[in-house]
N, C-alpha and C positions, 0 to 999 in steps of 0.2 A: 614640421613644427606644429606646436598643438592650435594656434590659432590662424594659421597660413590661409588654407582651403578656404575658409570662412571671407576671412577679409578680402582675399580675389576675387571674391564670388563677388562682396559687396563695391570689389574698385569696376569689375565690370559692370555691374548694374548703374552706379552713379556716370559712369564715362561712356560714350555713346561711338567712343572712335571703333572698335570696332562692327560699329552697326556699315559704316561704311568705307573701311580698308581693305582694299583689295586680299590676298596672300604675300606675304613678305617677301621679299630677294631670298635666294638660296644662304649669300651671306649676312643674312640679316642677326642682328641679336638673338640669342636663344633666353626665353624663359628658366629660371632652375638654375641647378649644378654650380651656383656659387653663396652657399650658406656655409660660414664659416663661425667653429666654436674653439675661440680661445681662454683656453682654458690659465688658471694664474699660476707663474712660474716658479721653479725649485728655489729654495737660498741656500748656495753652496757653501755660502760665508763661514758658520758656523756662529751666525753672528744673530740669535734670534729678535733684536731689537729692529733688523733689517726685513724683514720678514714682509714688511707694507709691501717694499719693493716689488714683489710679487706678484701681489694684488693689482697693482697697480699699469700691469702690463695687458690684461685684457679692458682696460676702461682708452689706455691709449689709442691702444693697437685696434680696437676697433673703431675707434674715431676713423683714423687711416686710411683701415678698408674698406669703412663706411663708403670714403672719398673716393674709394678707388674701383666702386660700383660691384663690391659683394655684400652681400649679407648677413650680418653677424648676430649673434644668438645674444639676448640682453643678459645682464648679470640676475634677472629676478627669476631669465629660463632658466638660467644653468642653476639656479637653488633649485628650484621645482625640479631638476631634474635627480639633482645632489639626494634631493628629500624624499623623490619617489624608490630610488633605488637604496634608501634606508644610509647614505651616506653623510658623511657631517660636513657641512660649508668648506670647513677648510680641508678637506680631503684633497692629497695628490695624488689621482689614478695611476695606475700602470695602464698600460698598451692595451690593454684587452678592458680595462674599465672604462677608457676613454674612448674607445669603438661602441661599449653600451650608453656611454654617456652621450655621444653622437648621433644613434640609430634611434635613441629615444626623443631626441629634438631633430630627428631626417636634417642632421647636419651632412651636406659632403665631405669638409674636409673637420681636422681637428690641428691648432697649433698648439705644441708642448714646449715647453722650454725649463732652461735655468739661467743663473746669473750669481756669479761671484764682485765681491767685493776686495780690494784692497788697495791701500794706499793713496784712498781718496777717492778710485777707480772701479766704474763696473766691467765687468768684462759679458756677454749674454753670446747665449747658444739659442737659436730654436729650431723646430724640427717639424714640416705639414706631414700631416698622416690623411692620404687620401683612403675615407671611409671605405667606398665603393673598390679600389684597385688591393685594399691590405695595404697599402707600401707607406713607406717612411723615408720621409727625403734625408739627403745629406745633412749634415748641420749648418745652420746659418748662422753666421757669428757677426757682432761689429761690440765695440767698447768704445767710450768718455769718459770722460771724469765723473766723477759722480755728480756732481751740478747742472752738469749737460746729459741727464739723466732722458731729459724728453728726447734727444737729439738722436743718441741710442734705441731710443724703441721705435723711434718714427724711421730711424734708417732699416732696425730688424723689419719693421713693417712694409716696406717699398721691398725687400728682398722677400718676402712672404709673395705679396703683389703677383711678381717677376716669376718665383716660382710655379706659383698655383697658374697663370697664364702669364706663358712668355712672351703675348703680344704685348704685354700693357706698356706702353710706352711714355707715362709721363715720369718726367727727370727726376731723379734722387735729390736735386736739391731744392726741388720742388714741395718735396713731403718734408725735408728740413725746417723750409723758411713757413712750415704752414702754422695758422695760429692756435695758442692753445696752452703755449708754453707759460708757465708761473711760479714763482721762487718755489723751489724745494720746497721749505717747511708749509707752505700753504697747501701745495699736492700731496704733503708727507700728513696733514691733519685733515683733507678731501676724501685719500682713501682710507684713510685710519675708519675717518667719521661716515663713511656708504659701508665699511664691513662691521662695524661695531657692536657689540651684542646689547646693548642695552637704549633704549630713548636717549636717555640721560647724555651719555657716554656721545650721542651722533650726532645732537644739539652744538656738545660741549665742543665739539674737535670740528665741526661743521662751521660754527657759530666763528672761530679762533682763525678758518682758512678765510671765512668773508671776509674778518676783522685787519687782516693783514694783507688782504688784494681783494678790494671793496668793488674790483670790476668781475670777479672771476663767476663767469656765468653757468659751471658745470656747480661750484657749489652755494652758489645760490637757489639755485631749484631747488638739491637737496637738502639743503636748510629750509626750504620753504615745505617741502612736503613735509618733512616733519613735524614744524611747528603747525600744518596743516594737518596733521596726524594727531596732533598733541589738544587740539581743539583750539589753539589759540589762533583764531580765524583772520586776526586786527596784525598781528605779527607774519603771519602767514602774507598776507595779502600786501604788506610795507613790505617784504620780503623778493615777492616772487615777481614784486615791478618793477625791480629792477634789473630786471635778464634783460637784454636789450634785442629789441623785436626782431634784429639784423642774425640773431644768433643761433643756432639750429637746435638748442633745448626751448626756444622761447614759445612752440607750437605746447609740450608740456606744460610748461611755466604760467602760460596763460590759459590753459585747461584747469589746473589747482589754484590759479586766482580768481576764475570765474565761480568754483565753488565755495573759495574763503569769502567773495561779494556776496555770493548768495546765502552762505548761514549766516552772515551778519547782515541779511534781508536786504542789501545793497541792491536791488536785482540790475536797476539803471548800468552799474557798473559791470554786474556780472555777463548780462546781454551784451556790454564791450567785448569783453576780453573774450566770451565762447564766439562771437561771431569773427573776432580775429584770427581764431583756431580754422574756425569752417570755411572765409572764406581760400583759407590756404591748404587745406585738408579736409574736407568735407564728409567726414566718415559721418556715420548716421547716430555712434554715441555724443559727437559734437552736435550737431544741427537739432538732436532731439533737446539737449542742455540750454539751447540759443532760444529753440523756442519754449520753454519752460521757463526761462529768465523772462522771456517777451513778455507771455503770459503773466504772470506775477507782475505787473503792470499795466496789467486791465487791455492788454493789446492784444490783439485777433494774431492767434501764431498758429492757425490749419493749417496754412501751404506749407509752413515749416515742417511742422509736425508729420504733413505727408509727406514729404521729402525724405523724411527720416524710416517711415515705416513701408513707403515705396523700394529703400535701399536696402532692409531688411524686415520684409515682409513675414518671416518667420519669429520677431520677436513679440510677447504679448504684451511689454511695456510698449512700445512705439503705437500697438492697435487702441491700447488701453488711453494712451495719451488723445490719440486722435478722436478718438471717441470721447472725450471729456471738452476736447476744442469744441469739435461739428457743435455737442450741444450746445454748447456757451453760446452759439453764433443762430440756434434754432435752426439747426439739420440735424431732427430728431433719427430720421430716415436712417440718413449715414451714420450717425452717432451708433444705433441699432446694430446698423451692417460692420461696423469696426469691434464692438463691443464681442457681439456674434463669435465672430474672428479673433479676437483676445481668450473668450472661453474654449475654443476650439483649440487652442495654442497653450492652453493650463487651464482647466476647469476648476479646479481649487483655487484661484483666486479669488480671493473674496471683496479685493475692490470691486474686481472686473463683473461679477455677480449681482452685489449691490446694485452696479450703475444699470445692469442688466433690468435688475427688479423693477430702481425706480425709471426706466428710463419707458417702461411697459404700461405705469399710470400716467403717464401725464400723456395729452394730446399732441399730433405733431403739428409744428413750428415751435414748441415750447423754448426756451429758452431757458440755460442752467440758473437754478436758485437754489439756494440752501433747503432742505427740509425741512421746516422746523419742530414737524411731529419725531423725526428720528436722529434729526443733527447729521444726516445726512448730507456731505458737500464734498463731494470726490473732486479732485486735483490731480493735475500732472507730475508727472512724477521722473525726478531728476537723476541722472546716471551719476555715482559718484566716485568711479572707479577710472584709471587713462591706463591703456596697456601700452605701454612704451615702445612695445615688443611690436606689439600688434599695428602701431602705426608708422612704425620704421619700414615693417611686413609692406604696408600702403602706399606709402612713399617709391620703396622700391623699385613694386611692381608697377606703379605709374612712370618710372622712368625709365622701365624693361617696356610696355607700351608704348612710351612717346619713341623710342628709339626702333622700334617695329612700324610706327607711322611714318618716322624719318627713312626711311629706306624705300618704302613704296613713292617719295617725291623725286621728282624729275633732279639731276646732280646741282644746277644754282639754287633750286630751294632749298637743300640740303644742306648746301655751305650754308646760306644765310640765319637757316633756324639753328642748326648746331654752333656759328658762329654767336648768335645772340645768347643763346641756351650761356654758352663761356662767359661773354659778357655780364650776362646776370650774376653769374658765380664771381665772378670778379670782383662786382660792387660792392657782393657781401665778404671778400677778402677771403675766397673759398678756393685756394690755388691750385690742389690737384683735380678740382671738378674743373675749375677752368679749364685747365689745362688739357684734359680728357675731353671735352668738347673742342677744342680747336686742333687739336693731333688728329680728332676725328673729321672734324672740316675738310684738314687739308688731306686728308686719305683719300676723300672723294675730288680732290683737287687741290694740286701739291703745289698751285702756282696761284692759290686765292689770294688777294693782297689784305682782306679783312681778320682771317685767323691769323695769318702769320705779324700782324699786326696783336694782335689780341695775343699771342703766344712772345713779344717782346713785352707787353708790360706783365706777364708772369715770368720770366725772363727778369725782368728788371726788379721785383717787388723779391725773387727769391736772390737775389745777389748775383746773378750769375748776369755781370756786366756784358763781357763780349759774346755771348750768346744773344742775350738784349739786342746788342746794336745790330750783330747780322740778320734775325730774325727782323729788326727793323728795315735794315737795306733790304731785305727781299721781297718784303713789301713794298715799298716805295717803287720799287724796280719794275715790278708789274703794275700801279697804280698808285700813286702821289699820292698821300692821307696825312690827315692833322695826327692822328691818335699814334704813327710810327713818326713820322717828323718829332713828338712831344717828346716821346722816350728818348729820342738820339740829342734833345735839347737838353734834359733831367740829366741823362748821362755825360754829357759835356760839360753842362753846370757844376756838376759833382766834383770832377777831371777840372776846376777853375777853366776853360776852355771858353772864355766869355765868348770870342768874335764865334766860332762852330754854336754855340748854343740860340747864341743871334740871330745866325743865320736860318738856324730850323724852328724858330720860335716864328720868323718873319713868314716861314714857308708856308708854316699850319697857319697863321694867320690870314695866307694868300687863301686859302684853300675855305677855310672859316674866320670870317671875320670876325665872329659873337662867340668866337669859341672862349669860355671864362679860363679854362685850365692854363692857356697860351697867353690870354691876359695876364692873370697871375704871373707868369713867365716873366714875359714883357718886363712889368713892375720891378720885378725881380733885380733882373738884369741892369735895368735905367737906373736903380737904387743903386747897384756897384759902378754904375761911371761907364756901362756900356750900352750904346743906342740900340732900338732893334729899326731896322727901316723897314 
């Protein structure tokens, strides 16, 4: 991929684990070999008004596999790819176009598919074409109604999963109950308004999907870069606040509201939102943005600024920035030696030049001032670009890394961080990551009472009741816990099972007395006329 190499480079630099991890287990995670481009599917309909449909299966389906810990190529690669090989957006390759279209973004695999329509009904085919072997798998089929349009690609998607590795083991009804799902015509105006050829037209149909599911946080960003595109910074910025911080566009979201703060000189605000990006993703285009916001408030942002050009020592913006801090701060010295460093990295710069010039008359300890003979007053200078692509690229590869740390720990630490790792996913109602960290828990031990604990409330939150409860008993069975007592209480409650719901309400109580969720319970329960003791 065209910005992979780069950003590894930068996630090893900012991350220090392996300064000192050992070599990994033999079966440890492998780096690679799970980049996948799905490409958007045929309409066999004959129905060209269905045509979105199409479209609409690489934004899902890579949600999915996102979840399902591969790599998928963003919709802005696969134009850039469309564009380099002289192709038009809506091009369907054949087999041999989509092996150049793959080898040109170092995809491993590629998904092809179609989808017919009728009688209210989709019916979908799709097909992995592993880049590297030639081959093309069987056809993968499932169909709904067309309403349950999401339910269809998220189950083509768990069969994709399965395909590509046959270990992956979390449940199909897992990837069902995951969230994302939003009435038809709002996903029907989502992908109209991200493939649309005109401003106008992505506003228009964009604006229509918020209007009608005022929570849906995939098109809210895209509304928001937009009107972020369109210059209206004040709309932008009402826009993009309300992606909710819990939601996995929100690291975007709040990268293009930090620069809608900042063209509307907000900087207080914009220093919010890019320091929210950094502390959860600390790429060096973020942290250099954080402190350039900082700056533009009269605040000393060097450490930042080094942070930024320490992680990518080869950019002349980051040396250019630093060297405009040092000054500010009278470390003419340094100022010099970064400056130096920025003309050695583009000598045609002609900020970098400038600050060069003046930075040669004045005495050291000076302190940055305006020139007033030349109006002279060099500034930092803010990135205004978020490669989506590029920080998915990040993300990744930090949790191809944590899971290579995970393996050098002794087997209870294992459980305990891969068990936590689920529970975080949980919180945020991210069910097949959850659930991928506690199948991984119990791999390393098939008898931990915490994952399989952690594996009954994804069990219970995807519908799949009697799985719930066993996953609860088998917990309890090795070690008594509030958090599987809770599920087996939720699922009794459900099942009206007052006196059983009681009774495991009372247990997780025995076990946590301050526990609020069992409270709740409690209340619950005492409100229909059954005691808990």
């Amino acid at each position: 991929m065209r910005s992979l190499s780069k950003h590894l480079a930068l996630i090893l630099s900012l991350s220090a684990i392996f300064a000192s991890t050992p070599a990994p287990a033999q079966d440890a995670p492998t780096l690679g070999g799970r980049v996948i481009l799905v490409l958007p599917f045929a309409n066999r309909s004959g129905n060209a008004s269905l045509n979105w449909i199409g479209d609409s299966f690489p934004d899902t389906l890579d949600l999915r596999l996102n979840s399902a810990g591969f790599l998928t190529i963003s919709h802005d690669d696969r134009t850039f790819a469309l564009d380099h090989l002289g192709l038009p957006p809506d091009f369907r390759p054949s087999r041999a176009t989509a092996i150049r279209i793959a080898q040109q973004l170092d995809a491993n695999y590629v998904i092809v598919g179609s989808y017919n329509v009728a009688d209210n009904k989709i019916s979908v085919q799709a097909q992995v074409l592993d880049v590297n072997a030639l081959h093309l798998s069987a056809p993968l089929t499932d169909s709904a109604d067309l309403p349950r349009l999401f339910d269809a690609e998220n189950a083509i998607a768990w069969r994709i999963a399965r395909q590509i590795d046959p270990r992956f083991n979390v449940a199909e009804q897992t990837f069902l109950a995951s969230p994302g799902g939003v009435p038809l015509p709002s996903f029907e105006n989502y992908i109209r308004g991200t493939n649309a050829s005109t401003a106008d037209e992505r506003i228009k149909r964009l604006a229509s999907a918020v209007k009608d599911t005022p929570t849906y946080a995939a098109a809210l960003l895209a509304l928001g870069k937009e009107q972020y595109a369109a210059r209206d910074f004040t709309a932008a910025a009402a826009t993009l606040s309300k992606v909710p911080a819990s939601d996995r566009t929100s690291l975007e979201a709040n990268f293009y509201l930090g620069l809608a703060h900042f063209n509307n000189t907000e900087y207080a605000e914009a220093e919010k939102a890019f320091t929210f990006v950094a502390t959860r993703l600390p790429l060096p285009e973020v942290v250099n943005d954080q402190a350039v916001a900082t700056s533009r408030q009269g605040k000393d942002a060097a450490a930042l600024f080094q942070r930024a050009s320490s992680a990518d020592p080869n950019d002349e913006d980051y040396r250019h920035n630093l060297a405009v801090s040092l000054f500010r701060r009278g470390d003419t010295v340094g100022a010099i030696r970064e400056a130096d460093a920025a003309l050695k990295l583009k000598s045609t710069d002609n900020e970098a030049n400038q600050l060069r010039a003046y930075l040669n008359q004045v005495p050291a300890g000076t302190r940055l001032a305006p020139n007033t003979d030349t109006g002279f007053s060099p500034v930092e200078r803010i990135r205004r670009t978020y490669s989506e692509a590029s920080f998915r690229q990040a993300a990744f590869q930090l949790d191809q890394v944590r899971a290579l740390r995970f393996a050098t720990l002794p087997p209870a630490e294992q459980v305990t961080q891969y068990t936590q790792a689920g529970r975080d996913y949980l919180a945020q109602g991210l069910l097949p990551e959850a659930e991928q960290e506690f199948q991984t828990a119990l791999a390393v031990d098939a008898k931990a009472a915490a994952p399989h604990a952690g594996l009954a409330q994804v069990r219970e939150q995807s519908g799949a009741t009697d799985d719930a409860r066993n996953e609860a008993l088998a917990s309890i069975n090795t070690q008594p816990n509030a958090a599987a007592f809770l599920v087996l209480a939720r699922i009794d409650l459900q099942a009206n099972n007052l006196p059983a719901s009681a009774y495991n309400v009372a247990e997780a109580l025995k076990l946590e007395p301050q526990n609020t969720a069992a409270a709740a319970l409690r209340s619950t329960l005492q409100s229909r006329g059954q005691p808990v003791q």
